[in-house]
matplotlib code that plots the C-alpha trace (Angstrom):
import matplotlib.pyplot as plt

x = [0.0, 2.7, 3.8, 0.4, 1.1, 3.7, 1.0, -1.7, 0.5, 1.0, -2.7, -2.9, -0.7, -1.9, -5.7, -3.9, -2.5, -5.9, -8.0, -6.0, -6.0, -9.6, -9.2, -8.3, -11.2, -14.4, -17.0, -19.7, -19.1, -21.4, -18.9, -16.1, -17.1, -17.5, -13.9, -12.7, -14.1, -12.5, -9.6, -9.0, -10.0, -7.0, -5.1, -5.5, -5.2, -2.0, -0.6, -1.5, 0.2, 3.3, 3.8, 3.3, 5.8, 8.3, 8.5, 7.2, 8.8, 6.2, 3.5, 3.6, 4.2, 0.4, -0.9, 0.3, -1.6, -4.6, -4.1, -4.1, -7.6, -9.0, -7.1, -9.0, -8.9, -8.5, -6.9, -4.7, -3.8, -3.4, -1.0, 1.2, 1.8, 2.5, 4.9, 7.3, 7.3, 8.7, 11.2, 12.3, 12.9, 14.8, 16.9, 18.2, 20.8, 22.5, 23.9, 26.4, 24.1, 23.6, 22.5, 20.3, 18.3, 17.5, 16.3, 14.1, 12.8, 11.9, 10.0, 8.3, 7.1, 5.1, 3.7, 2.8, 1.2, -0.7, -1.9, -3.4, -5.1, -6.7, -8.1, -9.4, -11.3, -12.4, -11.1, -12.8, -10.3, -8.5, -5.7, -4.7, -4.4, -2.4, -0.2, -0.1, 0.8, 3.6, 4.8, 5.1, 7.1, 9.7, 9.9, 10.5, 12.8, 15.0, 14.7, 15.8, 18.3, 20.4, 19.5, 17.4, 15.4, 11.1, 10.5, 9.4, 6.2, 5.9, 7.5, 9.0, 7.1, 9.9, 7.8, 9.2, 6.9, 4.8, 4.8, 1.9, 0.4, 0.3, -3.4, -4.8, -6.7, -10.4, -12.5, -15.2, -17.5, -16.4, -16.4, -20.1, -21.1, -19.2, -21.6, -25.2, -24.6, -23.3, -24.8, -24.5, -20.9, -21.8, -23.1, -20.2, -18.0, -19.8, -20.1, -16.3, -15.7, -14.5, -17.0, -15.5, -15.9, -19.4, -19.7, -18.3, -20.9, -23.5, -22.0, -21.9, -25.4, -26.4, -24.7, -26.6, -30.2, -28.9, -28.4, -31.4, -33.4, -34.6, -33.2, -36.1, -37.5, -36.9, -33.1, -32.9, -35.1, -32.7, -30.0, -30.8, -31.8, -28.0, -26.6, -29.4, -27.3, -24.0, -25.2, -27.6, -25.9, -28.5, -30.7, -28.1, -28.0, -31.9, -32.3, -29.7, -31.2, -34.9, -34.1]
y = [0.0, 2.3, 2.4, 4.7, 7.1, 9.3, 9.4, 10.1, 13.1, 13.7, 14.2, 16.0, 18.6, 19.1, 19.7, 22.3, 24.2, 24.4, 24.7, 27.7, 29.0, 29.9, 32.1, 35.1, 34.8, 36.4, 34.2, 33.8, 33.7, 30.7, 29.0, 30.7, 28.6, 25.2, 25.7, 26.5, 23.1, 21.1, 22.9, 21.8, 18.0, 18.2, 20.0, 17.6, 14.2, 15.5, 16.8, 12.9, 11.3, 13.0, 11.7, 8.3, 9.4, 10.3, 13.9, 15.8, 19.0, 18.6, 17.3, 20.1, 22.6, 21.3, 21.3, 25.1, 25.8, 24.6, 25.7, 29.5, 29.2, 27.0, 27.7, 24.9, 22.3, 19.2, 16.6, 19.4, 20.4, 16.6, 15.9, 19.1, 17.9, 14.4, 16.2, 18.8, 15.4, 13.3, 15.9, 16.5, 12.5, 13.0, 15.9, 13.2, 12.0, 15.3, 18.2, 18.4, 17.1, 20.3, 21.9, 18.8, 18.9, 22.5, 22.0, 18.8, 20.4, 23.7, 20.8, 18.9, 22.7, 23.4, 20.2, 20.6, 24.3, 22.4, 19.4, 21.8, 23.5, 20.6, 19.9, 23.5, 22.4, 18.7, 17.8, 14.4, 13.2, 10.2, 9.9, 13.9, 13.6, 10.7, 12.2, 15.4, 13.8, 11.6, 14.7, 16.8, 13.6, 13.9, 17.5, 17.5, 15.3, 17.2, 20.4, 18.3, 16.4, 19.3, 22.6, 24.0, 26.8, 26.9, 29.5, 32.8, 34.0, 36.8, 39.7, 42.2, 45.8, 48.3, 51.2, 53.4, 53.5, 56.6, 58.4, 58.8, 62.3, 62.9, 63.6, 65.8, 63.9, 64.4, 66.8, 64.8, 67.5, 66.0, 62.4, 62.9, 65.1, 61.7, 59.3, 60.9, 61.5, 58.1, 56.2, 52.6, 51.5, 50.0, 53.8, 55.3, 53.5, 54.4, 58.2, 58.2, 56.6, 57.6, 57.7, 54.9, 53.1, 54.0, 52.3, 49.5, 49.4, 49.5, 47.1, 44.4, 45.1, 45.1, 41.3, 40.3, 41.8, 40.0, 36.5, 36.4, 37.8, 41.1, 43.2, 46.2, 45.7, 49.7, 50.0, 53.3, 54.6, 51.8, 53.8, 57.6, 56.1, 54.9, 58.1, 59.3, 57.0, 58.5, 62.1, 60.3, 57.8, 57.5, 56.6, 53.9, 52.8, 52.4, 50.9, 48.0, 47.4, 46.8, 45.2]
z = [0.0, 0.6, -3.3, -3.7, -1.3, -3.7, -6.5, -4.0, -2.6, -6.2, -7.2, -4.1, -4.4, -7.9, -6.9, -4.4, -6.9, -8.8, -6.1, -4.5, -8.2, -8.0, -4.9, -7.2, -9.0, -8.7, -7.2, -5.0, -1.1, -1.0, -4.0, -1.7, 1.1, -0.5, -1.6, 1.5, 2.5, -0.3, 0.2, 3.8, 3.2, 0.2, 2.9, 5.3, 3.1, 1.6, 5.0, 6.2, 2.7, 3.8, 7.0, 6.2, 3.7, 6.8, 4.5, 7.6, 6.4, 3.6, 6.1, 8.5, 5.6, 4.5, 8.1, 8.0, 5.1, 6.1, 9.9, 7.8, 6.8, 9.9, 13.2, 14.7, 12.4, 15.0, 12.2, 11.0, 14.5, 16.1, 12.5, 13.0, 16.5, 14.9, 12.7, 15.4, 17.9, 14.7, 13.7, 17.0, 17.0, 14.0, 15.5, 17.5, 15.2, 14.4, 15.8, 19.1, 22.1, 23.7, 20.3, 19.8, 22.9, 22.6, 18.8, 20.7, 23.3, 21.0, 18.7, 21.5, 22.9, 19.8, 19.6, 22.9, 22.2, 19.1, 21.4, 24.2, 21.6, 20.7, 24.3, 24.4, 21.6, 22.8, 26.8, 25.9, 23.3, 25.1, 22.6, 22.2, 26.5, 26.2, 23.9, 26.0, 29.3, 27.0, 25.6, 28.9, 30.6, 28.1, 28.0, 32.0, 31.6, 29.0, 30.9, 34.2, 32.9, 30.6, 33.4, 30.5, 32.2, 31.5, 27.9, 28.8, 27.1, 29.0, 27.8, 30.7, 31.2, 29.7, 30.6, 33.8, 36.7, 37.3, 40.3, 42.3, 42.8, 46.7, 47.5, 50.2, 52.6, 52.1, 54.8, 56.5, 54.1, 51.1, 52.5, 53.5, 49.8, 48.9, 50.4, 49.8, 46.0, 45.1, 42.3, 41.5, 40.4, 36.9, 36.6, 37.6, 35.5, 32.7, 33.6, 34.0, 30.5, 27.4, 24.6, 22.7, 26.0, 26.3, 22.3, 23.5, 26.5, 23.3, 21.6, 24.0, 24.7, 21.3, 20.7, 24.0, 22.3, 19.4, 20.8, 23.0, 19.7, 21.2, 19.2, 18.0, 14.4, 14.0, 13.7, 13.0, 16.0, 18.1, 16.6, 17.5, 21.1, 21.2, 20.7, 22.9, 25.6, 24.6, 25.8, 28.8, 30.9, 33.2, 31.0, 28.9, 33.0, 33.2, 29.8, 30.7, 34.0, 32.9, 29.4]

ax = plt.figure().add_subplot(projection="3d")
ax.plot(x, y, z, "-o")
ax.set_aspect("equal")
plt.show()
């Protein structure tokens, strides 16, 4: 069965090539869709061709492709993972050691990235946990057994600290005015917000109207009530509270 596999990835990357030919031209989005979904099931088949292949340059370079058009693609994902843990086997044969375990461990990292994806996706996948927790082992164990310190994603803040303005201490006057004019804090927020805070405020409501499916049939009186709200916050505060 194996003999088939370089004319299958053959045909495959062929139908690529014409299918991602007809992205530059003008056509429907519904024709746009169904391509996309041809695309990704060549995508995929190819990417799966390859590695039975052992070309897992070639594999992940078709996992990437289709990764670019569907983020969450889970047989895409899973086979890209497949891919960085084979090539950082591979890496084991070349290279001075220390050289080599870094160029490993850096693999079996973005396999790992690709197989926690995955479990954001579906926890309940048995096999993509399996391969996790077998993927995790062995990079605990190169990190313990060659020093190698944990990646750093995050990024250090650069920016130099403000100082904070001393602030007179508040007369018992002030502190009282304080306490007998205070609104509700969701209102307060929103009086001491920007306008393009306040949009956002509308926004999110909006999407809320608009999933639950109570969203007015007038738009455009729905609209001047909205910039009603941006000039009124009390009554963008009332309208939330009884919708």
């Amino acid at each position: 069965m194996l003999e088939n596999y370089p004319q299958a990835k053959s045909s495959f990357e062929s139908l690529i090539a014409e299918i991602e030919s007809y992205y530059s031209k003008n056509i429907t989005t519904s024709d746009r869709e169904k391509l996309n979904t041809l695309y990704l099931a060549v995508l995929s088949n190819a990417a799966l061709t390859a590695f039975y292949l052992n070309q897992f340059e070639d594999s992940l370079a078709f996992c990437e492709k289709a990764l670019g058009k569907d983020p969450n693609h889970q047989k895409c994902l899973y086979r890209k993972s497949l891919c960085k843990i084979s090539l950082a086997d591979k890496a084991e044969s070349s290279g001075d050691e220390i050289s080599r375990k870094k160029k490993q461990l850096e693999l079996y990292e973005e396999a790992r990235v690709c197989l926690e994806t995955l479990l954001k996706i579906d926890n309940k996948n048995k096999e993509v946990k399996d391969k996790l927790s077998e993927i995790i082992g062995i990079i605990v164990k190169i990190r313990k057994e060659y020093n190698f310190s944990e990646t750093k994603t995050a990024e250090k803040n650069t920016e130099t600290p403000k100082k904070e303005e001393k602030k007179e201490p508040e007369s018992q006057n002030q502190q009282a005015s304080k306490k007998t004019t205070s609104k509700p804090d969701f209102l307060e927020k929103v009086q001491q917000s920007a306008t393009g805070k306040v949009n956002c405020i509308i926004t999110y409501w909006i999407e809320q109207l608009i999933s639950s499916q109570e969203l007015p049939e007038n738009f455009t009186q729905f609209e001047l009530n909205c910039q009603s709200f941006k000039k009124n916050y009390d009554k963008l505060y009332h309208y939330i509270k009884v919708s």
